[in-house]
C-alpha positions as CSV (number, residue, x, y, z in Angstrom):
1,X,20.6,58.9,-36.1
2,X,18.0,60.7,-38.2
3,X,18.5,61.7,-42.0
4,X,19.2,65.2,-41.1
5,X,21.7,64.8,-38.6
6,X,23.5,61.7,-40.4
7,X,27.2,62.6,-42.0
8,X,26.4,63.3,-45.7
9,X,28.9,60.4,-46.7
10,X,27.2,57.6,-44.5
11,X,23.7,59.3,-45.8
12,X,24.6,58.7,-49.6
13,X,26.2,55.0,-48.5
14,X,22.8,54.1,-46.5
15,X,20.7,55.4,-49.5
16,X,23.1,53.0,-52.0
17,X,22.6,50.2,-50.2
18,X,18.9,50.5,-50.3
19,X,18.8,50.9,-53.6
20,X,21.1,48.0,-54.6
21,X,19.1,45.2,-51.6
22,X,16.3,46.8,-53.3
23,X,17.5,46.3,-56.9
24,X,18.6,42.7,-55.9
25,X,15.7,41.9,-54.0
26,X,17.1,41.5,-50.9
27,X,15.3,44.5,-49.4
28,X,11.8,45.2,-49.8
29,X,10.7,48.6,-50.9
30,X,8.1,50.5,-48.8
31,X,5.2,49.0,-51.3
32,X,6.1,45.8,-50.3
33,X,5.9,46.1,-46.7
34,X,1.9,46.3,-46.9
35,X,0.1,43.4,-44.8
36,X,-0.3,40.3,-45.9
37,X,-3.7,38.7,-46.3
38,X,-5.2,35.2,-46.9
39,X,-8.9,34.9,-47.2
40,X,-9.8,31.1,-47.1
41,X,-13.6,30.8,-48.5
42,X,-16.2,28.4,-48.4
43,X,-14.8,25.5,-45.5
44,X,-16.3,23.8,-42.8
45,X,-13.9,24.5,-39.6
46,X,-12.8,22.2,-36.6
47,X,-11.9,24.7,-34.3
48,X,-9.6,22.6,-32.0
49,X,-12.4,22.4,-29.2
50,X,-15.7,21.6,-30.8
51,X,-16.8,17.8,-31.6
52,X,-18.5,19.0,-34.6
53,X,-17.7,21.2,-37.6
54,X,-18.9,24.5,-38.3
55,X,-21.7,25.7,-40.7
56,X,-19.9,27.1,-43.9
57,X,-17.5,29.6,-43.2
58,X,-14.7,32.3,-44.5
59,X,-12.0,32.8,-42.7
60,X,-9.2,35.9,-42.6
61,X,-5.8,35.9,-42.0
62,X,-4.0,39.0,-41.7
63,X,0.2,38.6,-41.0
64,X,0.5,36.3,-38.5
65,X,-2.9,35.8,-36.9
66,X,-6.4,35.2,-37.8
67,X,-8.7,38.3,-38.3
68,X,-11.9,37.8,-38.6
69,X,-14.1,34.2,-38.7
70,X,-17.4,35.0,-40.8
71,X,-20.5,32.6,-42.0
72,X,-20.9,35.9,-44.2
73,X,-19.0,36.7,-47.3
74,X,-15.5,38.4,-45.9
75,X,-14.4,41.5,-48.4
76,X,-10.8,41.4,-48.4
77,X,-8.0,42.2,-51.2
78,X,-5.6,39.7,-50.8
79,X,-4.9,36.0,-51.9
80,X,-8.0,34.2,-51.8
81,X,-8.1,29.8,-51.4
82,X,-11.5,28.6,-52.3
83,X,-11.7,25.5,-49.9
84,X,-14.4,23.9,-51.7
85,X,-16.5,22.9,-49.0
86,X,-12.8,21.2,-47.2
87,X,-12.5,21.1,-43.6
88,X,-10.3,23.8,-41.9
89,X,-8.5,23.0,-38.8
90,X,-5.7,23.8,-36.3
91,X,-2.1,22.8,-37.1
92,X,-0.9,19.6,-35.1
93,X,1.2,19.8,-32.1
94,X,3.3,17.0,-30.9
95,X,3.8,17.5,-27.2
96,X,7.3,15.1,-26.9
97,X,9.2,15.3,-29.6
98,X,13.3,15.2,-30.3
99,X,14.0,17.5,-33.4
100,X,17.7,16.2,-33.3
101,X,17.3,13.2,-32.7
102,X,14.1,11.5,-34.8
103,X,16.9,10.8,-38.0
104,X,20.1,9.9,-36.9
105,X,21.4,6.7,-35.2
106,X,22.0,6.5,-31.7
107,X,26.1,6.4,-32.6
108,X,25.8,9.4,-34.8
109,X,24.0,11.6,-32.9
110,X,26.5,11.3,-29.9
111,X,29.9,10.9,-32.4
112,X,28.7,12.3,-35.8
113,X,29.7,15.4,-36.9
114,X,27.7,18.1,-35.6
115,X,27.3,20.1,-38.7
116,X,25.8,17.1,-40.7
117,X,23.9,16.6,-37.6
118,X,22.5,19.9,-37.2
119,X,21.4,20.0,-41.9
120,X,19.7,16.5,-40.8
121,X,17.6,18.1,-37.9
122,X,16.4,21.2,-40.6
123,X,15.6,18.8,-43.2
124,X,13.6,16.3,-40.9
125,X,11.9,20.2,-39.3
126,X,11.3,20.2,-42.7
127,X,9.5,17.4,-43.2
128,X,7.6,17.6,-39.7
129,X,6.0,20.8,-41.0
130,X,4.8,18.9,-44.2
131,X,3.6,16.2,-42.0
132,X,1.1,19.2,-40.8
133,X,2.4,19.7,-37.0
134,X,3.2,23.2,-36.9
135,X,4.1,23.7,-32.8
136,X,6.1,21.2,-31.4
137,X,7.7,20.9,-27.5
138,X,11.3,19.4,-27.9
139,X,11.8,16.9,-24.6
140,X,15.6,16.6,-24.8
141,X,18.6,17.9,-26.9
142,X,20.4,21.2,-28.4
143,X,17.5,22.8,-30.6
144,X,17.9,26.3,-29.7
145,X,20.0,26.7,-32.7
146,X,16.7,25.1,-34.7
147,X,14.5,26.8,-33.2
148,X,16.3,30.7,-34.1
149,X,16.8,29.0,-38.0
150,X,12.7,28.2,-38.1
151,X,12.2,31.6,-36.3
152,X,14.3,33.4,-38.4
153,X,12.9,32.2,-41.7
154,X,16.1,30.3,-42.6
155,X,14.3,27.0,-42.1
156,X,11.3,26.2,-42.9
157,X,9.8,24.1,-39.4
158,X,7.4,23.6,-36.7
159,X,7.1,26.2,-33.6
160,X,9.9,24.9,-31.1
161,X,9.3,24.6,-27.4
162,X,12.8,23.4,-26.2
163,X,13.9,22.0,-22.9
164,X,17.3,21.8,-23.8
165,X,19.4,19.2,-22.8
166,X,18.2,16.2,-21.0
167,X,19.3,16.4,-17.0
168,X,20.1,13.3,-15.6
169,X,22.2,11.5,-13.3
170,X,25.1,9.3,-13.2
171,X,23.7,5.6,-15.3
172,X,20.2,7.5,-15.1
173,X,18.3,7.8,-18.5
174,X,20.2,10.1,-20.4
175,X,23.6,8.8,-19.4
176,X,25.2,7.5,-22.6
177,X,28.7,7.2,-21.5
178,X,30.2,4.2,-22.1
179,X,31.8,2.6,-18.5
180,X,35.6,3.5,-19.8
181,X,34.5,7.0,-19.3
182,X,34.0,6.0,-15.5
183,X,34.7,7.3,-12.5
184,X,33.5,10.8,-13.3
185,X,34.8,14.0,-11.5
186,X,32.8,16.5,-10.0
187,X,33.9,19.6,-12.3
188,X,35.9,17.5,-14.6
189,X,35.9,17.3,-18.1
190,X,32.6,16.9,-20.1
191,X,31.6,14.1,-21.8
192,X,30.9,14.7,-25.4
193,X,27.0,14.1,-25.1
194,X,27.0,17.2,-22.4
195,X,29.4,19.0,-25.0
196,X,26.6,19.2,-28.1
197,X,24.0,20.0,-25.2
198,X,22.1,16.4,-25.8
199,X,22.0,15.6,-21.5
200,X,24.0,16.6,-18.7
201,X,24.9,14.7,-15.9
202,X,24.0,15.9,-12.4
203,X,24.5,14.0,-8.9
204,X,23.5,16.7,-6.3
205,X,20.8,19.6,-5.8
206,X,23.7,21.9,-6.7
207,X,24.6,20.8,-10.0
208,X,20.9,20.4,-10.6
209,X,20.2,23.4,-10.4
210,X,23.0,24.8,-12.1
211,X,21.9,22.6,-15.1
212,X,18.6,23.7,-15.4
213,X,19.6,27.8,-15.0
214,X,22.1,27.0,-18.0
215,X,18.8,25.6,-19.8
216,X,17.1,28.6,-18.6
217,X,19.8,31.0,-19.6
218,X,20.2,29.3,-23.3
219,X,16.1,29.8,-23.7
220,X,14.6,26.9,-22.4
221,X,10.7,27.0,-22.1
222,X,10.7,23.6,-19.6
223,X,12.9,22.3,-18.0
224,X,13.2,18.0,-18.6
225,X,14.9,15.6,-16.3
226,X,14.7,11.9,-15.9
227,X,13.1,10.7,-12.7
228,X,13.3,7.0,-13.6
229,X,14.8,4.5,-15.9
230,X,14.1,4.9,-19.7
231,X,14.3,2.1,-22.6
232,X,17.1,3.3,-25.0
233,X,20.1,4.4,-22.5
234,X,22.3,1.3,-21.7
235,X,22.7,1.7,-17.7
236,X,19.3,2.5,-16.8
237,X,16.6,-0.1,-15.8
238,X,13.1,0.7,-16.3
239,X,12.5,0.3,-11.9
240,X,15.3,2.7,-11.1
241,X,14.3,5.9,-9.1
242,X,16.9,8.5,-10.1
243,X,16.9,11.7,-8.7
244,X,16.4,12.3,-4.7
245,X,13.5,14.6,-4.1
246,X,15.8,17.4,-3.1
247,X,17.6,17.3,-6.0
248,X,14.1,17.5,-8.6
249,X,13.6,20.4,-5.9
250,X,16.3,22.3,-6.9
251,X,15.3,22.3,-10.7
252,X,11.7,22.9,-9.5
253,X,12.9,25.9,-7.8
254,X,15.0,27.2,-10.4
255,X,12.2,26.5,-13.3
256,X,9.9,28.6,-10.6
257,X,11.9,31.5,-10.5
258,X,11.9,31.7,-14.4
259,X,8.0,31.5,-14.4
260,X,8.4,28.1,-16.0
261,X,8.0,24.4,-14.6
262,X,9.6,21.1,-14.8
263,X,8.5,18.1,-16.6
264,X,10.4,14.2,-15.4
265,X,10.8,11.4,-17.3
266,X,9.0,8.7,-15.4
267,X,7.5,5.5,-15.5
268,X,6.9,4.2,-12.2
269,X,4.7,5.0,-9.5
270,X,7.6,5.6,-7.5
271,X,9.3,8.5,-10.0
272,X,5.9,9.9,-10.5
273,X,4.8,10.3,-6.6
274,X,8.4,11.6,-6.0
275,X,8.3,14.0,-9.2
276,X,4.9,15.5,-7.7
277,X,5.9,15.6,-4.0
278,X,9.0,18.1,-5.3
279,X,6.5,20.1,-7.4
280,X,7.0,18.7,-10.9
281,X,3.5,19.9,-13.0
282,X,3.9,17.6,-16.0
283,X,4.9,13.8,-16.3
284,X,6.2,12.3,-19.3
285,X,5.0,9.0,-20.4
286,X,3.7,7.2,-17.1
287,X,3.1,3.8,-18.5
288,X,4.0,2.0,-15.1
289,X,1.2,4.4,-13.1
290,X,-1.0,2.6,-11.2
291,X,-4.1,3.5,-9.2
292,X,-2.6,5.5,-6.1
293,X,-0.3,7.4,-8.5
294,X,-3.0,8.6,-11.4
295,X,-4.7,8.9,-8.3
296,X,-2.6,11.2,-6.9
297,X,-1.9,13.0,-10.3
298,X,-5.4,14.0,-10.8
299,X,-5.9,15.5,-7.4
300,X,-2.7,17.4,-7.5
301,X,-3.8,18.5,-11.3
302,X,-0.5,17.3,-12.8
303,X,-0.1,16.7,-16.6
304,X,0.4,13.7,-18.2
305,X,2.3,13.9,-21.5
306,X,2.5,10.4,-22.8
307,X,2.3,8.7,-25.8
308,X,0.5,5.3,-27.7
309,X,3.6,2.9,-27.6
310,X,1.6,-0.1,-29.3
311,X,4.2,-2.5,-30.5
312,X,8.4,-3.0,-30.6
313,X,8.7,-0.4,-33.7
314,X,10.4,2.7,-31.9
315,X,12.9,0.2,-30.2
316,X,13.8,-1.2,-33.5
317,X,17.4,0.3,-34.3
318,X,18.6,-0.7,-30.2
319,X,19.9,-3.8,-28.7
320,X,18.2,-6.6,-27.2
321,X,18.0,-5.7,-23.6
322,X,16.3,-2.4,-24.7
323,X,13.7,-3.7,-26.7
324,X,12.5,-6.0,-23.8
325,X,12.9,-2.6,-21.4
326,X,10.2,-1.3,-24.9
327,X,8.3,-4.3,-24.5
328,X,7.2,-3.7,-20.7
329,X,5.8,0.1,-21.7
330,X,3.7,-1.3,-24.7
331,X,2.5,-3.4,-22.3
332,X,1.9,-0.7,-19.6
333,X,0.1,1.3,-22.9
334,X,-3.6,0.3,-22.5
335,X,-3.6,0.7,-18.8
336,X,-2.3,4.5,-18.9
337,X,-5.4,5.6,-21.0
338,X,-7.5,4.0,-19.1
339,X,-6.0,5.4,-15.6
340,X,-6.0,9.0,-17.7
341,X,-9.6,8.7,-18.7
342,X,-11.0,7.3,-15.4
343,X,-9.2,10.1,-13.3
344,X,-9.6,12.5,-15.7
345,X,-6.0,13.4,-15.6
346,X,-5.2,16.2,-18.1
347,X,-3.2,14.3,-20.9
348,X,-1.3,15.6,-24.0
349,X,-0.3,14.2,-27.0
350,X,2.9,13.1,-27.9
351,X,5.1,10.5,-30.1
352,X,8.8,10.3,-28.6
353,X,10.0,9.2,-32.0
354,X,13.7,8.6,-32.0
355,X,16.5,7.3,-34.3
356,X,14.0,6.5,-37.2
357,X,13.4,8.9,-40.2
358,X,10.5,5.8,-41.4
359,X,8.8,5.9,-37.6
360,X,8.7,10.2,-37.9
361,X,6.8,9.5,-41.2
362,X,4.2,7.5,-39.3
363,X,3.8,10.5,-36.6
364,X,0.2,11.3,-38.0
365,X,-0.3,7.2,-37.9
366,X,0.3,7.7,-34.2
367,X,-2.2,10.4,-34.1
368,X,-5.0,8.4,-35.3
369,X,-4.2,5.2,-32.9
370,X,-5.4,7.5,-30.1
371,X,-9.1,6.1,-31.5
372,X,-8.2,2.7,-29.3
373,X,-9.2,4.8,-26.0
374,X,-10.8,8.0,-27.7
375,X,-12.9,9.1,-29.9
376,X,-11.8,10.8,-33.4
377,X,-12.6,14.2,-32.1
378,X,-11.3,13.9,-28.4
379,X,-8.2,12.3,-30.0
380,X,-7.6,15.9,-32.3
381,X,-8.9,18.0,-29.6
382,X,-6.0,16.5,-27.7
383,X,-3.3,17.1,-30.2
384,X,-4.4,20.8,-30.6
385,X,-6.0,23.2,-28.1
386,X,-5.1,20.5,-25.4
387,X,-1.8,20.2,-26.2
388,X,-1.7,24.1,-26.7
389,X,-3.1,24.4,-23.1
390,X,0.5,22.5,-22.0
391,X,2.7,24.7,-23.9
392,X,1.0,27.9,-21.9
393,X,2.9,26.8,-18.3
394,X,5.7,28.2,-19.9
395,X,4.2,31.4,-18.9
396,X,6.6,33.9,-19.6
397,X,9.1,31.7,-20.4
398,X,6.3,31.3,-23.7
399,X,8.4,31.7,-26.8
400,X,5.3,32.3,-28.8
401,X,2.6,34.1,-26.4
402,X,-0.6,34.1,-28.1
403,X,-3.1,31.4,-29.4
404,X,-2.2,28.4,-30.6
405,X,-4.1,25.1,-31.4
406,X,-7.5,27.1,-32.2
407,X,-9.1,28.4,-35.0
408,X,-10.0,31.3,-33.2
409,X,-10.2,35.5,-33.9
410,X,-6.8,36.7,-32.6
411,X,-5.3,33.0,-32.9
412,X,-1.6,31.8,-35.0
413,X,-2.8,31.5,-38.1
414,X,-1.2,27.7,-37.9
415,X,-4.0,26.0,-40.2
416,X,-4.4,22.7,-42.1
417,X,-6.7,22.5,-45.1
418,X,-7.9,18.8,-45.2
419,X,-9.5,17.1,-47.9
420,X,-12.1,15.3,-46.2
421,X,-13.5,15.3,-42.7
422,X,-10.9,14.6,-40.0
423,X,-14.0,13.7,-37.2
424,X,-15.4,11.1,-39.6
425,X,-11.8,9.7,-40.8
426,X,-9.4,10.2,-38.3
427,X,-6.9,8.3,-40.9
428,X,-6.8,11.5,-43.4
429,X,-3.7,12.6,-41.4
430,X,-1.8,9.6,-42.1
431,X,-1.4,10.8,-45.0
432,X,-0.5,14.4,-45.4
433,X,1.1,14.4,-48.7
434,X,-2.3,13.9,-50.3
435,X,-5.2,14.9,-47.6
436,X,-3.3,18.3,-46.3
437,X,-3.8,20.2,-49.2
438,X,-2.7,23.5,-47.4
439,X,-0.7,24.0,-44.7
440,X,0.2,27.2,-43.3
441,X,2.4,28.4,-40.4
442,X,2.1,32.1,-38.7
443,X,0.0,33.1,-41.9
444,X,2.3,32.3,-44.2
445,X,1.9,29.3,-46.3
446,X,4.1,26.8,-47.1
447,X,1.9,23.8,-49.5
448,X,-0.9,24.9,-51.4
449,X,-1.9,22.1,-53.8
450,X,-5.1,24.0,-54.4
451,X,-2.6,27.2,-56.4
452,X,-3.7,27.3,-60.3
């Protein structure tokens, strides 16, 4: 309804209410609606793919995304960081991650009050921006309400790629129930983990399937299940195939006609070869692999997302009988690398940190032990475009299509200002508060230390 044909009494109520969200500042007059700009001068740049910094550069951002990339002085009116000769590089991305579930105990995030839960979960987004990862893809639980607070400026966060909850089957990974909750009725009441959308049970290729559209439906960009035992559910050995291949089918086939895939859970060579056969594109972890099974990966051009479990730390806070079910990955560790880098399997970067506020603040830590298998380069290369590469099978299902990962023309502007050289000292991200002197997210920035 245009000006001229609006009622005069909703015209004059339309025009006060400008002027007072004006007058308060919760509007913006048209002045302030001009395009924000960010010049950052005189930095060396890892570009996410390159083993070697740039020559002195300048760097534009416009909005969102960066303009223009320039060895040559840049003239721009805008707000202007003199990096000082500092080392400008893609924001981090963290490939398997669990926004609501890296700070509260296992007990509390199935019982706890979902409200407190949910303030916990912003503040720890919170703090995983400041850590300097800027994209991350959520492997299990109910962040789609996270995800629309970051989007929507409410929260300040990382980039969100959420599967959702975790699918699983009855005792699978996943399954939290306690054994008074047994037997369980096909289309009976929901168990209070399925309720807050943290994993749902599913024991056929129909329920599968209706799972993952529900995933779909609430804005999943992947689709997780479990295709093997994991270390912190209760009922669920490590050597336990789950799912039948008709039944990872069924999700396959209803990720597919999203435009998305499916990513399992799986350790063994058993869930792996069974995940690929039903057309699963990325596996999850894979410490177990052997040769036939990387094998078998790398031919088929499968993903591996997995993660450098070194010691019994991330099983801390469980019982017993999960941290020896933790001890057999770390010991599996070494040998996934080496399967990864002698097949060249395509491998992301990811930490899996659950139930420990103090293990989230050692994510960058985690970053740097990738220098066991890789070089300091290859190991950041892998946590940016790399990783970046793996959020693209999304494909349309992409809730942020463009470039990420890159310090590229047309690219996020998702940028790190380090003090130092990351390809020299790999160890600068382990601690952000001090070496990430800005960080900035979609062009907008959210720590300068560098602001007189």
């Amino acid at each position: 309804m245009s000006g001229a044909t609006m009622p005069s009494g909703l015209l004059r109520a339309a025009t006060l209410l400008a002027f007072i969200g004006i007058a308060f500042g919760l509007l913006s007059p048209a002045s302030a609606q001009q395009d924000s700009v960010v010049l950052f001068r005189n930095i060396r740049i890892f570009d996410g793919k390159a083993s070697a910094l740039s020559a002195p550069s300048n760097v534009l951002v416009r909005n969102k995304t960066i303009e223009k990339i320039s060895a040559g002085d840049i003239a721009a009116t805008g707000q202007v960081i003199d990096g000082g000769g500092r080392v400008l590089m893609p924001g981090l991305i963290d490939a398997h991650w669990h926004a609501m579930l890296v700070r509260p105990t296992p007990t509390a995030a199935l019982s706890g009050d979902i409200g407190y839960n949910n303030l916990l979960a912003a503040s720890e987004a919170t703090a995983t921006l400041m850590r300097g990862f800027t994209t991350v893809r959520d492997m299990g639980g109910p962040s789609f309400g996270l995800k629309q607070a970051i989007d929507d400026d409410l929260v300040a966060g990382p980039r969100i790629y959420p599967s959702g909850a975790i699918i699983t089957i009855t005792g699978g990974h996943g399954d939290f129930r306690q054994l008074s909750d047994l037997p369980r009725t096909i289309g009976g009441m929901l168990s209070r983990m399925e309720r807050i959308g943290g994993s749902m049970v599913a024991d056929s290729p129909d329920e599968v399937r209706v799972r993952a559209r529900e995933q779909l439906m609430q804005g999943a960009s992947q689709v997780k299940l479990t295709a093997g035992g994991g270390v912190a559910s209760p009922f669920s050995p490590l050597d336990v195939s789950t799912f039948t291949e008709p039944e990872l089918r069924a999700a396959v086939e209803a990720a597919d006609n999203w435009g998305t895939y499916v990513a399992t859970h799986a350790y063994t060579p058993v869930a792996i070869e069974r995940s690929i056969a039903a057309g699963v594109r990325c596996i999850e972890h894979g410490h177990l692999m052997d040769e036939a099974s990387a094998q078998l990966m790398a031919e088929k051009g499968i993903w591996l997302s997995t993660q450098p479990f070194l010691d019994l730390s991330m099983a801390a806070g469980l019982g017993p009988a999960e941290q020896d079910k933790m001890r057999q990955v770390v010991t599996g560790t070494d040998r996934v690398y080496a399967l990864a880098k002698k097949y060249h399997i395509k491998t992301a970067f990811g930490t899996d940190i659950l139930f420990s506020k103090a293990l989230a603040d050692k994510q960058g830590a985690m970053l740097s032990a990738l220098t066991r298998w890789y070089t300091p380069a290859e190991a950041l290369i892998m946590a940016t475009s790399t990783n970046a590469e793996l959020l693209n099978l999304s494909g349309k299902r992409n809730p942020y299509p463009g470039k990420l990962g890159v310090v590229e023309e047309g690219a996020f502007a998702d940028l790190l200002l380090v003090d130092g050289n990351p390809l020299d000292n790999i160890k600068l991200v382990e601690d952000p508060a001090k070496n990430f002197v800005v960080i900035m997210k979609g062009g907008r920035i959210y720590k300068n230390m560098l602001a007189h």
